[in-house]
C-alpha positions as CSV (number, residue, x, y, z in Angstrom):
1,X,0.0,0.0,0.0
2,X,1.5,3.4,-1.0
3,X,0.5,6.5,2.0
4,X,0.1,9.8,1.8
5,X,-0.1,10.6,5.7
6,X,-1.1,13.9,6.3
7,X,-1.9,16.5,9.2
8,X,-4.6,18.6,8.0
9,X,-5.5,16.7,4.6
10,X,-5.1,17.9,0.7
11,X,-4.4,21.9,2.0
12,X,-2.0,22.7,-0.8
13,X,-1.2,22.2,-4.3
14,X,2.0,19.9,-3.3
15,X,0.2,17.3,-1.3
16,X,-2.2,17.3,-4.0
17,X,0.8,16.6,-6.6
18,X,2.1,13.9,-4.1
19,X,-1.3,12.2,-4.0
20,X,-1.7,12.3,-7.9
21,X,2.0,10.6,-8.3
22,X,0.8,8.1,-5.5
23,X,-2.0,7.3,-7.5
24,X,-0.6,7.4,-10.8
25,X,-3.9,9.0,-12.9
26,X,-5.9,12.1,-12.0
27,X,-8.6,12.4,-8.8
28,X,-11.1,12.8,-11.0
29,X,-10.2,9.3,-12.9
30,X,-10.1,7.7,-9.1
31,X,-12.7,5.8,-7.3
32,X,-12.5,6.4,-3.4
33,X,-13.4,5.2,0.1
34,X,-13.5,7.7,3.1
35,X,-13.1,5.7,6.4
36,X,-15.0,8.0,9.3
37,X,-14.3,5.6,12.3
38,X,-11.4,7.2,14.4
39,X,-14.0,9.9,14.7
40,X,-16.1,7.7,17.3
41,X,-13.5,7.2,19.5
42,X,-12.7,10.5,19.8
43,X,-14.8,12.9,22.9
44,X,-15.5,16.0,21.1
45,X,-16.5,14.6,17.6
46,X,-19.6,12.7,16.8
47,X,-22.9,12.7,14.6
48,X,-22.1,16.0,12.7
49,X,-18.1,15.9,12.7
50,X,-18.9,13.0,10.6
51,X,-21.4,14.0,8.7
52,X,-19.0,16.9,7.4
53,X,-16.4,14.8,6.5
54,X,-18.6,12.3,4.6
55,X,-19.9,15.7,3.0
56,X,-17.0,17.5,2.7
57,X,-17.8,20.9,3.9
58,X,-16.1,23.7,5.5
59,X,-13.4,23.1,7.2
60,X,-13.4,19.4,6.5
61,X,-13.6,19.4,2.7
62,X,-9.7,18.7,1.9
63,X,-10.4,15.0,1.4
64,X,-14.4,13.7,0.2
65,X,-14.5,17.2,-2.4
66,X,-11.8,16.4,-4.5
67,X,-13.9,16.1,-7.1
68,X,-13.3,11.7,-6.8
69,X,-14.9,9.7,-10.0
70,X,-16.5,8.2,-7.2
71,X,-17.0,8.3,-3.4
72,X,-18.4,6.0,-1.1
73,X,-18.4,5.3,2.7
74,X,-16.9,2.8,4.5
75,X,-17.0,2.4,8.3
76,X,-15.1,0.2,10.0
77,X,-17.4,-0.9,12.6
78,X,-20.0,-2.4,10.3
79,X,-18.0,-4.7,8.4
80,X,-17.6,-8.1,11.4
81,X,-21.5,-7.7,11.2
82,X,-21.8,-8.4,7.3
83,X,-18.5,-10.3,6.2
84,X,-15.8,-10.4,4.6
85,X,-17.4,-11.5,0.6
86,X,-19.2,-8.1,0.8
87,X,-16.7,-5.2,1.9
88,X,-13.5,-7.0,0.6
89,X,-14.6,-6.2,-2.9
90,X,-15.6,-2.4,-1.9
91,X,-12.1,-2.3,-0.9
92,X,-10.2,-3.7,-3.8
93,X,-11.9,-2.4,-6.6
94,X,-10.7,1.3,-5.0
95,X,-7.8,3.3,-6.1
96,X,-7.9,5.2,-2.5
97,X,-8.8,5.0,1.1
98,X,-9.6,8.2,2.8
99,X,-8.9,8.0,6.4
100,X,-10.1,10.8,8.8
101,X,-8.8,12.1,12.1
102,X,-10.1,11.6,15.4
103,X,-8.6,8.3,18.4
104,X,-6.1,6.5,16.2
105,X,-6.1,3.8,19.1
106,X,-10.0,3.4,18.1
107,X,-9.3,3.6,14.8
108,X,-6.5,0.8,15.2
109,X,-9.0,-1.6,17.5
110,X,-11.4,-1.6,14.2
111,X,-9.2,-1.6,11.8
112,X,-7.8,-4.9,13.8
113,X,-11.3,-6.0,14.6
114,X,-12.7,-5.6,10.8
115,X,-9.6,-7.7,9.0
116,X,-9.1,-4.6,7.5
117,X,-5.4,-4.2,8.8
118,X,-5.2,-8.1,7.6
119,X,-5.8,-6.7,3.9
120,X,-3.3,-4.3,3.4
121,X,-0.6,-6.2,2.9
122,X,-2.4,-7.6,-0.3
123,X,-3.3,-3.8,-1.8
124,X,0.0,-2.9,-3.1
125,X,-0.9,-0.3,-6.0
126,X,-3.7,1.2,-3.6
127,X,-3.4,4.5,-1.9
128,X,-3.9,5.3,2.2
129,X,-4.8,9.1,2.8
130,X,-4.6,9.7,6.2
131,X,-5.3,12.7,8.3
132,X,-4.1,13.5,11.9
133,X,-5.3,10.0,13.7
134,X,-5.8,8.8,10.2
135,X,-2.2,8.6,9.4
136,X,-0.8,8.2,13.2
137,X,-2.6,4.4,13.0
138,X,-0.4,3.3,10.7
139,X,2.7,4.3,12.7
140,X,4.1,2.1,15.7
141,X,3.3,4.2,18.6
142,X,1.4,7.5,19.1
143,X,2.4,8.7,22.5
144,X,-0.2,9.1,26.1
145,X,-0.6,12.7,24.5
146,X,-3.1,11.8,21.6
147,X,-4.8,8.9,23.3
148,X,-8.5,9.7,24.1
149,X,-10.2,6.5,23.6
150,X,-11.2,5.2,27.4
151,X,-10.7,1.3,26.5
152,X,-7.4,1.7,24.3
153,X,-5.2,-0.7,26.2
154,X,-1.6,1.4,25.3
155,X,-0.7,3.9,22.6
156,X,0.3,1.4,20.0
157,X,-1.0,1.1,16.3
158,X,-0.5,-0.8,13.4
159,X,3.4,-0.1,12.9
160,X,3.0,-0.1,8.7
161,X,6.0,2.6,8.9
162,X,8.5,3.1,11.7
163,X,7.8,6.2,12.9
164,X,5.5,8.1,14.8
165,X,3.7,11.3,13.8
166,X,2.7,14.6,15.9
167,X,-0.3,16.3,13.7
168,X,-1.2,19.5,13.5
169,X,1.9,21.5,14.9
170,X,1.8,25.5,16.1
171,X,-2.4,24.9,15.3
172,X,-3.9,27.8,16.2
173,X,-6.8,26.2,17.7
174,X,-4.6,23.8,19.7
175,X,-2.4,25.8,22.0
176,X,-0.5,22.4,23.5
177,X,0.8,21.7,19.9
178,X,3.6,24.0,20.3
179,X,6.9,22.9,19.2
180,X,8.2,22.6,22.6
181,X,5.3,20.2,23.4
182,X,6.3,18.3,20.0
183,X,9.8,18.0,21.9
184,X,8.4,16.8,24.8
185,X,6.3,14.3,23.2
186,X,9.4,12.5,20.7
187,X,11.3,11.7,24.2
188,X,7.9,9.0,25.1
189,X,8.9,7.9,21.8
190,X,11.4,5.1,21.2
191,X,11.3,4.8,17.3
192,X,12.1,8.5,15.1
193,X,9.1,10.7,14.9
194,X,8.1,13.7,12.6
195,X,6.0,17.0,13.5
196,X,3.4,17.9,11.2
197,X,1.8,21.4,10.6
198,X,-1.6,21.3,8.6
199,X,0.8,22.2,5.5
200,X,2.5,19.4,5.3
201,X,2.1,15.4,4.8
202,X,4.9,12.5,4.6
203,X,4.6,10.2,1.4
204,X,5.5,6.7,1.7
205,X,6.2,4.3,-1.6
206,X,8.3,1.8,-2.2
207,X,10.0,2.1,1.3
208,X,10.8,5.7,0.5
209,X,9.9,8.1,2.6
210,X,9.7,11.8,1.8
211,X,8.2,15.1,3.4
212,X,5.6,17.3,1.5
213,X,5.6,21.0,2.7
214,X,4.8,24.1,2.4
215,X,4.0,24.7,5.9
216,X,6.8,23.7,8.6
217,X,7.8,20.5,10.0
218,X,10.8,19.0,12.3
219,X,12.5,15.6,12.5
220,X,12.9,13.9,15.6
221,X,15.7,10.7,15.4
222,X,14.9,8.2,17.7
């Protein structure tokens, strides 16, 4: 599976351009997914957080608006209820999965729970967008700092990459996503660790890894 793991989602042209390499025709030629799930896990989003990302409108329309040949939903904590001949298909026949923010230890648990996490290894050629939680599940650890999920057992996650990621850096609607608290946060880390402002995404293909910005970011080494 190639990734495009983002902060803040498609917010420039050059995460756009690194999504269009990753998926090798234009957005408009691409059919789509958008997983909502970490959102549930999360206190302070619910029914109409969703709902706006599903829709894609203001703020949350740098993912489902894209202007996709085709979008369609697909939460997580459905799919153990109807099986695996039904959704696996849904999943194979698209060219990208849209992953939203929210608890990425939730997100993880479902992903674990669905046999979703089982498939990837099998979707070489298809393409992971995450944003904030929806690209931290794919890294090893998280950190305490970004688990809000009361029945997450530790901060771990799937481990796809082997680093961790700290979203939405200097935010100016999260005053403890400073760069000193990014600091603080890559010492609970054992594994090296990038912060992300909403301007900037890591790309991940073919085991190379490479940083999208126009915004500002900072390497941490493990």
């Amino acid at each position: 599976m190639k990734l495009l793991l983002t902060s803040g989602g498609i917010t420039n042209d050059s995460i756009r351009d690194a999504l269009v390499e990753l998926l090798g025709k234009p957005i408009a030629e691409s059919r789509a997914l958008c997983i909502p799930t970490a959102q549930w896990g999360h206190p302070m989003l619910g029914p109409a957080t969703v709902r706006n990302f599903v829709a894609g409108t203001p703020p949350w329309n740098s993912m489902t608006s894209l202007g996709w040949a085709s979008l369609g939903v697909l939460e997580l904590t459905a799919l153990p209820s109807i099986g695996p001949e039904r959704w696996v298909p849904w999943v194979r026949e698209a060219d990208v999965l849209l992953a939203d923010g929210g608890d990425a230890t939730y997100l993880y648990h479902w992903m674990r729970e669905s046999g979703l996490s089982d498939l990837i290894p099998t979707l070489p050629d298809t393409v992971w967008v995450g944003i904030s939680a929806g690209s931290m599940v794919m890294t090893p650890r998280i950190g305490q700092d970004f688990v809000s999920w009361p029945a997450a057992k530790d901060d771990c996650t799937l481990g796809v990459v082997d680093f961790s990621i700290f979203p939405h850096l200097d935010h100016e609607d999260m005053p403890e996503n400073t760069l000193a608290d990014a600091e603080r946060w890559a010492t609970t880390i054992p594994n090296p660790a990038y912060a992300l402002d909403d301007q900037s995404a890591i790309q991940v293909a073919n085991a190379a890894v490479k940083v999208i910005s126009e915004g500002h970011w900072k390497a941490f080494p493990a």
